[in-house]
PDB file as gemmi writes it, atoms N, CA and C in Angstrom:
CRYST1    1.000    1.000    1.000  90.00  90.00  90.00 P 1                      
ATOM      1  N   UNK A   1       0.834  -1.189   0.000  1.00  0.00           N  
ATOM      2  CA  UNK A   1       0.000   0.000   0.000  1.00  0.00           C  
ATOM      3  C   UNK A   1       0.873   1.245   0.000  1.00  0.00           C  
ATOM      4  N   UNK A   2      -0.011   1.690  -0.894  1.00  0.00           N  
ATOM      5  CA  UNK A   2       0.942   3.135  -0.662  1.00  0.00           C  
ATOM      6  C   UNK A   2       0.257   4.461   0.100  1.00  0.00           C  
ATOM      7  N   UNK A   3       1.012   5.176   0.579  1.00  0.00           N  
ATOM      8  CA  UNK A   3       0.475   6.425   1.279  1.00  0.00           C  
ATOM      9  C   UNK A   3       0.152   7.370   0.215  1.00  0.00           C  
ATOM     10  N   UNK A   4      -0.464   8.280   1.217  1.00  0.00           N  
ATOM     11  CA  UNK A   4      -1.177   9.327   0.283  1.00  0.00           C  
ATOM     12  C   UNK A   4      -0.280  10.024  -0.575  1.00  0.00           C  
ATOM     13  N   UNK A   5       0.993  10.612   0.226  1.00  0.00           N  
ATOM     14  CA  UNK A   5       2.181  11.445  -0.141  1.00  0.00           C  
ATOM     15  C   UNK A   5       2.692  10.580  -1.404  1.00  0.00           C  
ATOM     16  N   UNK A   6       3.069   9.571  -1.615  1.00  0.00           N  
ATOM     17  CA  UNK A   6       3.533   8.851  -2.439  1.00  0.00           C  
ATOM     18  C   UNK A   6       2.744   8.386  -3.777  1.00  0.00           C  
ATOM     19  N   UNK A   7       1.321   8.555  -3.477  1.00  0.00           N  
ATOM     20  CA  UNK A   7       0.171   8.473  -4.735  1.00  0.00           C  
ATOM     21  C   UNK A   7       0.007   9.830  -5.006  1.00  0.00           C  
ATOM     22  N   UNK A   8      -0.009  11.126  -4.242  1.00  0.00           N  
ATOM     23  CA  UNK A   8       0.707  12.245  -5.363  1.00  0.00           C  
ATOM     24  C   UNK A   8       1.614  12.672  -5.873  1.00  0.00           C  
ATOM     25  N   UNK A   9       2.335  12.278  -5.314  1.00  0.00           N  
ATOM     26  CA  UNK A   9       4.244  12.411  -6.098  1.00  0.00           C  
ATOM     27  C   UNK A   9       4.249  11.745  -7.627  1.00  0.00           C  
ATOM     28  N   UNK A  10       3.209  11.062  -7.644  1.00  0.00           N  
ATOM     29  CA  UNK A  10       3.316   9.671  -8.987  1.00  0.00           C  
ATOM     30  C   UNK A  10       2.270  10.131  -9.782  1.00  0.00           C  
ATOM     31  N   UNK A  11       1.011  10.815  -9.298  1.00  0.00           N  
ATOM     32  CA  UNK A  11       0.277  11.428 -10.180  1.00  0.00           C  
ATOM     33  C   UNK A  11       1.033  12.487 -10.230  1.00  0.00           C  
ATOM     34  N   UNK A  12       1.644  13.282  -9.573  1.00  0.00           N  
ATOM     35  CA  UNK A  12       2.123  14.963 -10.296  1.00  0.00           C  
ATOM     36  C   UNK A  12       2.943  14.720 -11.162  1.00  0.00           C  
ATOM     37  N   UNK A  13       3.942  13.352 -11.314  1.00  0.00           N  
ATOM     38  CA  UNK A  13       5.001  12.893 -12.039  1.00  0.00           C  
ATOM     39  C   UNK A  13       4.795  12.646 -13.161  1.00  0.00           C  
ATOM     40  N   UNK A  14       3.463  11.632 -13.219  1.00  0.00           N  
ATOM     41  CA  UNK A  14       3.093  11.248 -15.019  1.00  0.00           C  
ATOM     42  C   UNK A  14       1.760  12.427 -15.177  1.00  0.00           C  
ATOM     43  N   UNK A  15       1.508  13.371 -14.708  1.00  0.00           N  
ATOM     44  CA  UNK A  15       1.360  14.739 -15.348  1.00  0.00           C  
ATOM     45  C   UNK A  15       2.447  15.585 -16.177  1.00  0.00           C  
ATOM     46  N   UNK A  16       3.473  15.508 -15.632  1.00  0.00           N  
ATOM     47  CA  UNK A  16       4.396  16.342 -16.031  1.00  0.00           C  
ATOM     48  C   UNK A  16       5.228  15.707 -16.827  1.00  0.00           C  
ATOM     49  N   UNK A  17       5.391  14.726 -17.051  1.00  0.00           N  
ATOM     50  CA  UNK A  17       6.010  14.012 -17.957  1.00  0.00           C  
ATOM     51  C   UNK A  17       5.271  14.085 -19.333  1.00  0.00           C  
ATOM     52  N   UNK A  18       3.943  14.471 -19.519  1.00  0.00           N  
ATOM     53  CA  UNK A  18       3.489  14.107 -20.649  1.00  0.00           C  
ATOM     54  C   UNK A  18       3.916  15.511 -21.530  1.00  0.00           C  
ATOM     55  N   UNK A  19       3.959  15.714 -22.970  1.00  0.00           N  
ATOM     56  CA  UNK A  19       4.751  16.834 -23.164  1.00  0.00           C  
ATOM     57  C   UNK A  19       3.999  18.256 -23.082  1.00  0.00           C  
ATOM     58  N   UNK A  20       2.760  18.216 -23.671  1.00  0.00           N  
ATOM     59  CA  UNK A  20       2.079  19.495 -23.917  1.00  0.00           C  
ATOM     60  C   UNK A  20       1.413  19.449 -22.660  1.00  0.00           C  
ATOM     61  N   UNK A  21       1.214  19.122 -21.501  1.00  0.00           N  
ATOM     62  CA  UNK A  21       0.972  19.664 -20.309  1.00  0.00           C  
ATOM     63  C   UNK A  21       2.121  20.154 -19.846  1.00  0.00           C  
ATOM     64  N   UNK A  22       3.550  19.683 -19.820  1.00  0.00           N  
ATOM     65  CA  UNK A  22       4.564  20.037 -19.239  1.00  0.00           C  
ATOM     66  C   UNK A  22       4.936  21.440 -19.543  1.00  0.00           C  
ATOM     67  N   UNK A  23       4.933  21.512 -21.262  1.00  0.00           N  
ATOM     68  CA  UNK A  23       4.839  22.906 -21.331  1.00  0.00           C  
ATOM     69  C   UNK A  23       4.258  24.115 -20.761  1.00  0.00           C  
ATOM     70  N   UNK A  24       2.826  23.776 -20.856  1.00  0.00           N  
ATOM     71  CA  UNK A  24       1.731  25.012 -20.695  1.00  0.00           C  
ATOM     72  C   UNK A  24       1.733  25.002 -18.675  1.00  0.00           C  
ATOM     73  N   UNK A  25       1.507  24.063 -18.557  1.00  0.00           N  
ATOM     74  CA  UNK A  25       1.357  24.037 -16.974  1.00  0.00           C  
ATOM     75  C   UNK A  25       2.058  24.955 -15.895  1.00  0.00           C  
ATOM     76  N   UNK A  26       3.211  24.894 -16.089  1.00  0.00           N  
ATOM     77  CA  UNK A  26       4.237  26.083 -15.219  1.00  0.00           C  
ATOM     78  C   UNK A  26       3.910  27.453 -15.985  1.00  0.00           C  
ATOM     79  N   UNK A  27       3.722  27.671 -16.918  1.00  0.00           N  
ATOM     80  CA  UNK A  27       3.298  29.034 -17.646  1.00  0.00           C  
ATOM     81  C   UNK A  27       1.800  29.320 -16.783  1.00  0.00           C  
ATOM     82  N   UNK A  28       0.808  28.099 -16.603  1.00  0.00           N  
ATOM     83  CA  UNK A  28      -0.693  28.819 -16.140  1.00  0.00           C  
ATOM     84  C   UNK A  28      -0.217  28.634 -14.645  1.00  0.00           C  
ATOM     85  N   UNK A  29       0.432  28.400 -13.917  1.00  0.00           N  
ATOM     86  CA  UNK A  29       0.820  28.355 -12.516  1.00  0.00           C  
ATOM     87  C   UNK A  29       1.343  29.474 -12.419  1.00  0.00           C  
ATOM     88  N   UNK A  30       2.339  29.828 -13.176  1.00  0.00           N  
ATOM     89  CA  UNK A  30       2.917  31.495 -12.809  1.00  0.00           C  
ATOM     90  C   UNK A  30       2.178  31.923 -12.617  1.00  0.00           C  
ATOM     91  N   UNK A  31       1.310  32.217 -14.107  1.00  0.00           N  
ATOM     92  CA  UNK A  31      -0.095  33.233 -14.289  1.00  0.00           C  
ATOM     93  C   UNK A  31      -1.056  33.684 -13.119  1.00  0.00           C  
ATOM     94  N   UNK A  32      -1.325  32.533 -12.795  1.00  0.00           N  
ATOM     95  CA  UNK A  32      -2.240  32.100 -11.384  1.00  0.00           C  
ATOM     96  C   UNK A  32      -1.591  32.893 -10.272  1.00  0.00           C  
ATOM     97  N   UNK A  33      -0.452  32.370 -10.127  1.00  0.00           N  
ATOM     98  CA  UNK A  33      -0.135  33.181  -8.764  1.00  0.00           C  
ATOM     99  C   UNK A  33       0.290  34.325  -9.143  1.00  0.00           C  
ATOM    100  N   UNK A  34       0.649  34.999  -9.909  1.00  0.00           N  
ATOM    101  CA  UNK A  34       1.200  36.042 -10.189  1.00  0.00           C  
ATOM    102  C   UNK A  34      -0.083  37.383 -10.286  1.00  0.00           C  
ATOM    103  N   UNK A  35      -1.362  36.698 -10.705  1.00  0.00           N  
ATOM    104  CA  UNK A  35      -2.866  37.296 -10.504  1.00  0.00           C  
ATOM    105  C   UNK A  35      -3.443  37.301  -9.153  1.00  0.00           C  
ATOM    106  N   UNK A  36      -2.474  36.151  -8.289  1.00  0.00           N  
ATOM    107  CA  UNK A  36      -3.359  36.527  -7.149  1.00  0.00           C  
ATOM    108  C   UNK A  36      -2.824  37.007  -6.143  1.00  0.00           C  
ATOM    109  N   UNK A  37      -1.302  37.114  -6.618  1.00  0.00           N  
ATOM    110  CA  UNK A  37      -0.772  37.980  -5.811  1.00  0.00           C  
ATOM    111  C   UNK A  37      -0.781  39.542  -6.003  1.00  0.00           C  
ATOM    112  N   UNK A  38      -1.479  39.946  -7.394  1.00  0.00           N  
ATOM    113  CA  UNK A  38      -1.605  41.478  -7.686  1.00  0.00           C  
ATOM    114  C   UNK A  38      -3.018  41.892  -6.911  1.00  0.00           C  
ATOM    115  N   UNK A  39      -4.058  40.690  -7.056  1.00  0.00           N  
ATOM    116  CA  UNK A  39      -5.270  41.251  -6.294  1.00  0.00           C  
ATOM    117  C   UNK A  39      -5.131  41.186  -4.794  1.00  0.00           C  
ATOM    118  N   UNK A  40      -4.531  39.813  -4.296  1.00  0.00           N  
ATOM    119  CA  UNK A  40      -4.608  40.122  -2.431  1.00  0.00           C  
ATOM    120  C   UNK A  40      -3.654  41.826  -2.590  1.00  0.00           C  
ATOM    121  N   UNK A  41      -2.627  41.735  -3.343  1.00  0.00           N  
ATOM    122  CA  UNK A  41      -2.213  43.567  -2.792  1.00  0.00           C  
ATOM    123  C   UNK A  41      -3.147  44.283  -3.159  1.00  0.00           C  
ATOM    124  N   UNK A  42      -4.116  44.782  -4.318  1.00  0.00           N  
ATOM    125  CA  UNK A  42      -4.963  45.913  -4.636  1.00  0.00           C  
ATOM    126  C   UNK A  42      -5.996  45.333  -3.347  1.00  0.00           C  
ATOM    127  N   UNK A  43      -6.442  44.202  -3.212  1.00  0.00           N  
ATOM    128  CA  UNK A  43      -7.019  43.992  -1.726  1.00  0.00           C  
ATOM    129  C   UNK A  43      -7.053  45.107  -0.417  1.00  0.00           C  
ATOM    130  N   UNK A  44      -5.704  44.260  -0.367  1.00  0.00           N  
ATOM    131  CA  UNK A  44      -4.989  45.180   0.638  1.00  0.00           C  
ATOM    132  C   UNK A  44      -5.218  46.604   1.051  1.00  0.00           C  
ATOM    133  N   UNK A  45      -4.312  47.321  -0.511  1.00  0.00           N  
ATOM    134  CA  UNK A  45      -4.511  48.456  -0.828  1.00  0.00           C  
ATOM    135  C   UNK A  45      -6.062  49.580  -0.322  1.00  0.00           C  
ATOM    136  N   UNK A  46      -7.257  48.753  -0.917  1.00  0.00           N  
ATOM    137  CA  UNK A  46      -7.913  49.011  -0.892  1.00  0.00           C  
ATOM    138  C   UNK A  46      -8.906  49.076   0.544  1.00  0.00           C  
ATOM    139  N   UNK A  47      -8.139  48.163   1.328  1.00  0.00           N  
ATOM    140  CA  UNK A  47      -9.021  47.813   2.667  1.00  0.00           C  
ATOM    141  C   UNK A  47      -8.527  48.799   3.724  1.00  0.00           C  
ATOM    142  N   UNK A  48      -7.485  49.310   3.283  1.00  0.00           N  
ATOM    143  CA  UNK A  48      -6.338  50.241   3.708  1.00  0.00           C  
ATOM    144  C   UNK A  48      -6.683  51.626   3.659  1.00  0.00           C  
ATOM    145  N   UNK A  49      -7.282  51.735   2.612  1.00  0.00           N  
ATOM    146  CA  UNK A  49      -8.332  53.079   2.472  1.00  0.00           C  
ATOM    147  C   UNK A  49      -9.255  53.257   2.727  1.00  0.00           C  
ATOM    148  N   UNK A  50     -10.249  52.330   2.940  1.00  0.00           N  
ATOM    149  CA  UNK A  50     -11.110  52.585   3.784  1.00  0.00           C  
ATOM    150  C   UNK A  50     -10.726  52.552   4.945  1.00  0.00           C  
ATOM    151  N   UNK A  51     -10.241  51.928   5.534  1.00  0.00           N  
ATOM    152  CA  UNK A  51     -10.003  52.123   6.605  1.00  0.00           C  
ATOM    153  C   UNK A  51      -9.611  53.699   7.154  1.00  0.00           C  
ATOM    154  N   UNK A  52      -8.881  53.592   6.243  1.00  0.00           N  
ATOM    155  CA  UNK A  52      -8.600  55.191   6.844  1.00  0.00           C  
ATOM    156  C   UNK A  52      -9.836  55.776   6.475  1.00  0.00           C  
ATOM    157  N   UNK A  53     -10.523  56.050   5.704  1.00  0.00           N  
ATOM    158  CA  UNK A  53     -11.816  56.945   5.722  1.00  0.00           C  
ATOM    159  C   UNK A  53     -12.407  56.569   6.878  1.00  0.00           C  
ATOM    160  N   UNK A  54     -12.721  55.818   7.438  1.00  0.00           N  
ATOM    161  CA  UNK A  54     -13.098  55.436   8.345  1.00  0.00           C  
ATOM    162  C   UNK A  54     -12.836  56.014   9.525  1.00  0.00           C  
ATOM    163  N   UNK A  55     -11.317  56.004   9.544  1.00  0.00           N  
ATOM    164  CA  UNK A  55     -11.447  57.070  10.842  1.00  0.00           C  
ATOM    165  C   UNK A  55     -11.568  57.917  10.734  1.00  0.00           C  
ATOM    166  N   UNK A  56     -11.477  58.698   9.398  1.00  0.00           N  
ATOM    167  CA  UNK A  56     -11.407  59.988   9.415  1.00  0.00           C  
ATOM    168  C   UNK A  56     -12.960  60.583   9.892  1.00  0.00           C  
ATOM    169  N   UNK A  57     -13.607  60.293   9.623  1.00  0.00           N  
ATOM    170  CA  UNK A  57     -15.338  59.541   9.789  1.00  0.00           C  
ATOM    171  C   UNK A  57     -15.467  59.638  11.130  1.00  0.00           C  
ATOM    172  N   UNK A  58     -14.701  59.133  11.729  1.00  0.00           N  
ATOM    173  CA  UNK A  58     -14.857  58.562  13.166  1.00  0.00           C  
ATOM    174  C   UNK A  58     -14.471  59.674  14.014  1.00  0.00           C  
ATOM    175  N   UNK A  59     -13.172  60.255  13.150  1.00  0.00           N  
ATOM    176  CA  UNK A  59     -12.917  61.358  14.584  1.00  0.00           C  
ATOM    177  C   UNK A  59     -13.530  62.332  14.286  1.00  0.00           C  
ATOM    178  N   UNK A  60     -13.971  62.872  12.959  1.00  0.00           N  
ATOM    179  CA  UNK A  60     -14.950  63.943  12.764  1.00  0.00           C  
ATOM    180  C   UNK A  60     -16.629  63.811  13.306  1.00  0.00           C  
ATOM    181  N   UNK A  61     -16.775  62.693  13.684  1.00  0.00           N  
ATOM    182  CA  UNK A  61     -18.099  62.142  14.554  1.00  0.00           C  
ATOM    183  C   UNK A  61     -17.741  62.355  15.877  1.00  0.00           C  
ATOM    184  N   UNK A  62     -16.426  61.903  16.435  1.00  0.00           N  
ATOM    185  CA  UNK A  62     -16.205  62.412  17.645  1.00  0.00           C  
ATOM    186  C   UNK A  62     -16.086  63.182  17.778  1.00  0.00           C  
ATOM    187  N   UNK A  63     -15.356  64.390  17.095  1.00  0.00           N  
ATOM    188  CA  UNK A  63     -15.236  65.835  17.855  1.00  0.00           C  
ATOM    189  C   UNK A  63     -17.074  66.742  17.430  1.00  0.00           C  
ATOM    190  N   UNK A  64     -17.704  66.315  16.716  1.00  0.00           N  
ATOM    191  CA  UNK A  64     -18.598  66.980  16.555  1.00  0.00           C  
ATOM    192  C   UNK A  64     -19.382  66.590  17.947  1.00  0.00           C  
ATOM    193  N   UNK A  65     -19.271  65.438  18.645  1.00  0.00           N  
ATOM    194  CA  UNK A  65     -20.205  64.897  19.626  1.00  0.00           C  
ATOM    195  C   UNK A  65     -19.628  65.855  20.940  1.00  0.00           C  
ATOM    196  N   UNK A  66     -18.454  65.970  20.785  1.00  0.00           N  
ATOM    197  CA  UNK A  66     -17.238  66.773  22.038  1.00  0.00           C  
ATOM    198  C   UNK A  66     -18.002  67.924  21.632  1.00  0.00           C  
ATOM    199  N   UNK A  67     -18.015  68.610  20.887  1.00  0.00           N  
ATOM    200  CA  UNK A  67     -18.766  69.943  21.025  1.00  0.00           C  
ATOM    201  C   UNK A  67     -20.137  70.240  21.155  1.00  0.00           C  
ATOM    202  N   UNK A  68     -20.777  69.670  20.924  1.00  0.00           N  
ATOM    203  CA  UNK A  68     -22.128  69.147  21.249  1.00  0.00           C  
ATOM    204  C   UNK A  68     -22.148  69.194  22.619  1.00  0.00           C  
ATOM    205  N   UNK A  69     -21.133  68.725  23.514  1.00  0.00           N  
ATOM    206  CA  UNK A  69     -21.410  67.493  24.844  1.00  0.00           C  
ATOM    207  C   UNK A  69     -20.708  69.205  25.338  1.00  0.00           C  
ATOM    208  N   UNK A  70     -19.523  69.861  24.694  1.00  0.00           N  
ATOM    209  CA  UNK A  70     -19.469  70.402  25.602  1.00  0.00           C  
ATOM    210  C   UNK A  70     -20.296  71.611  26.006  1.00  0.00           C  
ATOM    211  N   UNK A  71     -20.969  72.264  24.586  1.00  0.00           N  
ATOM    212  CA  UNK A  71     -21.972  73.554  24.420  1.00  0.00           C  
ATOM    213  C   UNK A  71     -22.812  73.381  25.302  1.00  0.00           C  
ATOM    214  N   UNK A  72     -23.734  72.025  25.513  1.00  0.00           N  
ATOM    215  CA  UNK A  72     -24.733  71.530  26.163  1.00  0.00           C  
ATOM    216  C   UNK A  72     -24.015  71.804  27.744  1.00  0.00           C  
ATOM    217  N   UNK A  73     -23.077  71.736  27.908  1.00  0.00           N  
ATOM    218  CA  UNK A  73     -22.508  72.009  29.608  1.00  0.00           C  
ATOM    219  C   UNK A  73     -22.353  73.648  29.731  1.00  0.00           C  
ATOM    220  N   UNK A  74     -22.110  74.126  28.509  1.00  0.00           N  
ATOM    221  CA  UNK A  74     -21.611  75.413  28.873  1.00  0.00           C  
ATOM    222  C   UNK A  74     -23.221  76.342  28.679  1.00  0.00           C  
ATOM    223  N   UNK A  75     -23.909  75.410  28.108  1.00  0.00           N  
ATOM    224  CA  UNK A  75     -25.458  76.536  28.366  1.00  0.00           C  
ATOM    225  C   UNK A  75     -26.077  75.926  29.973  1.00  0.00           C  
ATOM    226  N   UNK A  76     -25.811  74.937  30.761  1.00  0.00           N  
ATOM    227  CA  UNK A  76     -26.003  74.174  31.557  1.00  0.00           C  
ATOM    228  C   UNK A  76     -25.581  75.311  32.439  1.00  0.00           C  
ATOM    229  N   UNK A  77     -24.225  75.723  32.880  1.00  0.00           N  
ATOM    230  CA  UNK A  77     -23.806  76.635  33.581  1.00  0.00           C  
ATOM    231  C   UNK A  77     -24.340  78.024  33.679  1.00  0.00           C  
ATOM    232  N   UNK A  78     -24.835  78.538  31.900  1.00  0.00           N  
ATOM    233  CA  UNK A  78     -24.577  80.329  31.830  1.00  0.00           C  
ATOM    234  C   UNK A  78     -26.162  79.943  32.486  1.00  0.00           C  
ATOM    235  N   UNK A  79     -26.753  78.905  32.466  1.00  0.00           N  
ATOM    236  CA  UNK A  79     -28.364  78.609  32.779  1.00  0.00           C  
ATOM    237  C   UNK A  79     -28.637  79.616  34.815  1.00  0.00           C  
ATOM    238  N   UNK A  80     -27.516  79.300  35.089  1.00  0.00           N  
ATOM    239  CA  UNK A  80     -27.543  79.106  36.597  1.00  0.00           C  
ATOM    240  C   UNK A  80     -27.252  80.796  37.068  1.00  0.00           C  
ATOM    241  N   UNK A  81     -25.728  80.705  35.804  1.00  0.00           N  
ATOM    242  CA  UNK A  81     -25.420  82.573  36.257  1.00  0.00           C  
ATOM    243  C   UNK A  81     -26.785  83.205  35.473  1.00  0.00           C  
ATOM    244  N   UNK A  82     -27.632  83.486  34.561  1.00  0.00           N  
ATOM    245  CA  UNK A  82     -28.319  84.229  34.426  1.00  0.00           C  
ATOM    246  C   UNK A  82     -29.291  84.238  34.782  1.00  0.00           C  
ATOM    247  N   UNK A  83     -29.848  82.928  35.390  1.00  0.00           N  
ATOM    248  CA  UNK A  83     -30.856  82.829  36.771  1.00  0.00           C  
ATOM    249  C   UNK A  83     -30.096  84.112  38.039  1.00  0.00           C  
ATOM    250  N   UNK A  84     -28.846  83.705  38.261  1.00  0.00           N  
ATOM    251  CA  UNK A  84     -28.442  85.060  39.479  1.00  0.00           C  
ATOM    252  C   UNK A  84     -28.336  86.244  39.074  1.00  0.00           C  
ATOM    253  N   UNK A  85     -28.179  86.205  37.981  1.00  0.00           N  
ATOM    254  CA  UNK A  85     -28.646  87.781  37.705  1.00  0.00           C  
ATOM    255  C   UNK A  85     -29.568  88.233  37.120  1.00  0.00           C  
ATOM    256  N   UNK A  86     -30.773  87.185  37.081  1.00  0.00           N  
ATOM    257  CA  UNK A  86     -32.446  87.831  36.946  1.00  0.00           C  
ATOM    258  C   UNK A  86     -32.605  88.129  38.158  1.00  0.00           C  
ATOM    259  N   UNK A  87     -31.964  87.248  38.728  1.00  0.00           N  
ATOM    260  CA  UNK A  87     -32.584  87.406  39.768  1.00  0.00           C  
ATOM    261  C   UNK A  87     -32.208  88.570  40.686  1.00  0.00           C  
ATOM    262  N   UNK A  88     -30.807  88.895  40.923  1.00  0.00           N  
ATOM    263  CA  UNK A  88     -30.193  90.272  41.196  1.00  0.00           C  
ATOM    264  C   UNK A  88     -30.951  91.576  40.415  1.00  0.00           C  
ATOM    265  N   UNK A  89     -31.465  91.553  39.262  1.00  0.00           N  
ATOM    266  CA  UNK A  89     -31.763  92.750  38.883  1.00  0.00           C  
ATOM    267  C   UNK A  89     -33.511  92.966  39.172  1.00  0.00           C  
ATOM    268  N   UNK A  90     -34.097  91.537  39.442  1.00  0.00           N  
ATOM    269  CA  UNK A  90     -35.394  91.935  39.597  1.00  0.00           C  
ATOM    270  C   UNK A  90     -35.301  92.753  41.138  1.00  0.00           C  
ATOM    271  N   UNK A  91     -33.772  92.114  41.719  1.00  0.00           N  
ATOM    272  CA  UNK A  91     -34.702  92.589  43.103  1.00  0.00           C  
ATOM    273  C   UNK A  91     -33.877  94.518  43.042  1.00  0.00           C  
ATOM    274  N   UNK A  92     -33.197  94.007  42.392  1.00  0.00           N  
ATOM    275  CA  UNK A  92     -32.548  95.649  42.118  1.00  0.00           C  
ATOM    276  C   UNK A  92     -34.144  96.636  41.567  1.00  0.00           C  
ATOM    277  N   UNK A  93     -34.685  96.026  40.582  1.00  0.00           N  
ATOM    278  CA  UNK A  93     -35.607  96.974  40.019  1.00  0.00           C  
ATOM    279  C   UNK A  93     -36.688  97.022  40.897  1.00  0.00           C  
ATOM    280  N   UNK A  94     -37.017  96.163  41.647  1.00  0.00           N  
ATOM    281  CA  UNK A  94     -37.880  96.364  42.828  1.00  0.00           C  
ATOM    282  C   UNK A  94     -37.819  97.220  43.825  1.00  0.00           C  
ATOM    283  N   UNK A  95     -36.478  97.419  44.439  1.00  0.00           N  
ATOM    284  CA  UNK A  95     -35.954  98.636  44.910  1.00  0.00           C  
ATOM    285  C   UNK A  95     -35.857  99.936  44.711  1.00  0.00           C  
ATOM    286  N   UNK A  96     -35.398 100.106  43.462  1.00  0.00           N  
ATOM    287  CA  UNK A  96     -36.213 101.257  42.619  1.00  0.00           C  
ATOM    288  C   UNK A  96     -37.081 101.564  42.755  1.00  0.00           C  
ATOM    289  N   UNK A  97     -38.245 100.761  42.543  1.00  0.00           N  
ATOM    290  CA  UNK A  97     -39.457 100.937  42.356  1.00  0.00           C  
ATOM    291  C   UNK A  97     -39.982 101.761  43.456  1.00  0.00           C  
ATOM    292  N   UNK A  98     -39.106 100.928  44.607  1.00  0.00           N  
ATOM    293  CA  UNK A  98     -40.033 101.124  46.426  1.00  0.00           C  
ATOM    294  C   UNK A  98     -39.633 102.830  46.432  1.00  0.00           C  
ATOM    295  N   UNK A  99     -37.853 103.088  45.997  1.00  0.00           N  
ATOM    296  CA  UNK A  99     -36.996 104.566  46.065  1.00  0.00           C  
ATOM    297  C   UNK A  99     -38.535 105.340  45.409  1.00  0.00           C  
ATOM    298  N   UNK A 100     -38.526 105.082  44.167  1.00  0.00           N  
ATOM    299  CA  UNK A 100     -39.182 105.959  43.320  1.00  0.00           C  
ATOM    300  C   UNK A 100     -40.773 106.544  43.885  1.00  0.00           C  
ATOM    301  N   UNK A 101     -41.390 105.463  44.371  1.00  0.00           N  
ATOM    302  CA  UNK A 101     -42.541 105.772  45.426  1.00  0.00           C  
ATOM    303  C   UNK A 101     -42.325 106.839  46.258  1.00  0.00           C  
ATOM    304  N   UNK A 102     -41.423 106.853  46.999  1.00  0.00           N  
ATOM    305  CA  UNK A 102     -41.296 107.335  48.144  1.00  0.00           C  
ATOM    306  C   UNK A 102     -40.950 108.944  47.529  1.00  0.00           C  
ATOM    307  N   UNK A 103     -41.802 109.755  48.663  1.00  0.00           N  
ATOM    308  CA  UNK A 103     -41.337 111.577  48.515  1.00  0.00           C  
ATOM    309  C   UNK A 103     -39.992 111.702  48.972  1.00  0.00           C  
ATOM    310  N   UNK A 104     -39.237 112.711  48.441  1.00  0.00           N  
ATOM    311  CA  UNK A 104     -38.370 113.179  48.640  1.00  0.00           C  
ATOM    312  C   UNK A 104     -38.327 114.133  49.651  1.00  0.00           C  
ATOM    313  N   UNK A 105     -39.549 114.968  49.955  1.00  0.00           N  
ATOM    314  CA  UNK A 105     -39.756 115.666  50.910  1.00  0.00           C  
ATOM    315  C   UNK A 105     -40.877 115.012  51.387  1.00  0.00           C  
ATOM    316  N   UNK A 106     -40.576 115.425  52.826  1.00  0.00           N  
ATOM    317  CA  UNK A 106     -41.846 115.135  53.844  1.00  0.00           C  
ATOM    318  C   UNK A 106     -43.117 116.311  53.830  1.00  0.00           C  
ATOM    319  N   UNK A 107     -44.007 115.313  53.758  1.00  0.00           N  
ATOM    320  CA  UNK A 107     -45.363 116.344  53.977  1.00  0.00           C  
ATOM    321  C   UNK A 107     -45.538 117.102  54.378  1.00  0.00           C  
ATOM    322  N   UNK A 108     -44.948 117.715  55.411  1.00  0.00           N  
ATOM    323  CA  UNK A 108     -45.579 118.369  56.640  1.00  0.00           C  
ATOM    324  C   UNK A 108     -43.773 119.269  56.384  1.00  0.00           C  
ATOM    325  N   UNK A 109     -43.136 119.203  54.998  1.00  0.00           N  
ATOM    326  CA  UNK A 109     -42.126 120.302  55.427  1.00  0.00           C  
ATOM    327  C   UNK A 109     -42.743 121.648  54.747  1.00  0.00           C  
ATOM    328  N   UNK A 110     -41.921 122.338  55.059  1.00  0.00           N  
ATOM    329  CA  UNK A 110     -42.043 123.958  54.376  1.00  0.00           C  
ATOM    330  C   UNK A 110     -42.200 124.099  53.098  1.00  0.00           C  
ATOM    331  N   UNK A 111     -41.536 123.379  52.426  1.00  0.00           N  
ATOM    332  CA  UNK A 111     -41.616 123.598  50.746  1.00  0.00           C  
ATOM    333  C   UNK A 111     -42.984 123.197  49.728  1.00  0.00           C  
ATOM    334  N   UNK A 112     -43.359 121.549  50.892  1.00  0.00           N  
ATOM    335  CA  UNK A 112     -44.418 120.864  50.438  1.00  0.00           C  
ATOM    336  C   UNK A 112     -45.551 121.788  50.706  1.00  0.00           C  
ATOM    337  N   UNK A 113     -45.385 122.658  51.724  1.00  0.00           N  
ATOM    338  CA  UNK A 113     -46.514 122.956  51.903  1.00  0.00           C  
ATOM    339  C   UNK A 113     -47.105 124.335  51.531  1.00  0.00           C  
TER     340      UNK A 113                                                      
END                                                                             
């Protein structure tokens, strides 16, 4: 019996022995690999570029989200200071209001009267 290794050594042998396969055969084997080694590189090439679009994609998604995330904090804050200063000026204009009521002279002085 023979092993496996040894029943292809004997078929690849009386393949290649015969003449017009012997010829053409190593010519379509180059061919072959020589095609598939140009596409795994344009492969490559190509997976390579996207990729990079990809991040480019990615960090322009991230920083748009960073500014987003941070505007949303910074109206979060001015939210609080311009609550204190509605609120400072209502009570400011309220004060006014009470000043402006009030006489400058008393009733009962000389001028008023």
């Amino acid at each position: 019996m023979k092993t496996l290794l040894e029943h292809s050594k004997s078929f690849a042998f009386s393949i290649v022995e015969k003449a017009k396969v012997r010829k053409g055969l190593p010519l379509g084997v180059a061919i072959f690999l020589v095609f598939q080694l140009y596409f795994v590189r344009e492969l490559l090439a190509a997976e390579l570029l996207f990729s990079l679009g990809f991040a480019v994609l990615l960090a322009l998604g991230g920083l748009a989200y960073l500014v987003g995330s941070l505007g949303e904090r910074g109206l979060d804050f001015a939210e609080v200071r311009v609550r204190a200063v509605g609120d400072s000026a209502r009570r400011g204009f309220s004060a006014l209001e009470e000043i402006s009521r009030k006489q400058f002279r008393h009733p009962r002085s000389e001028s008023a009267q």
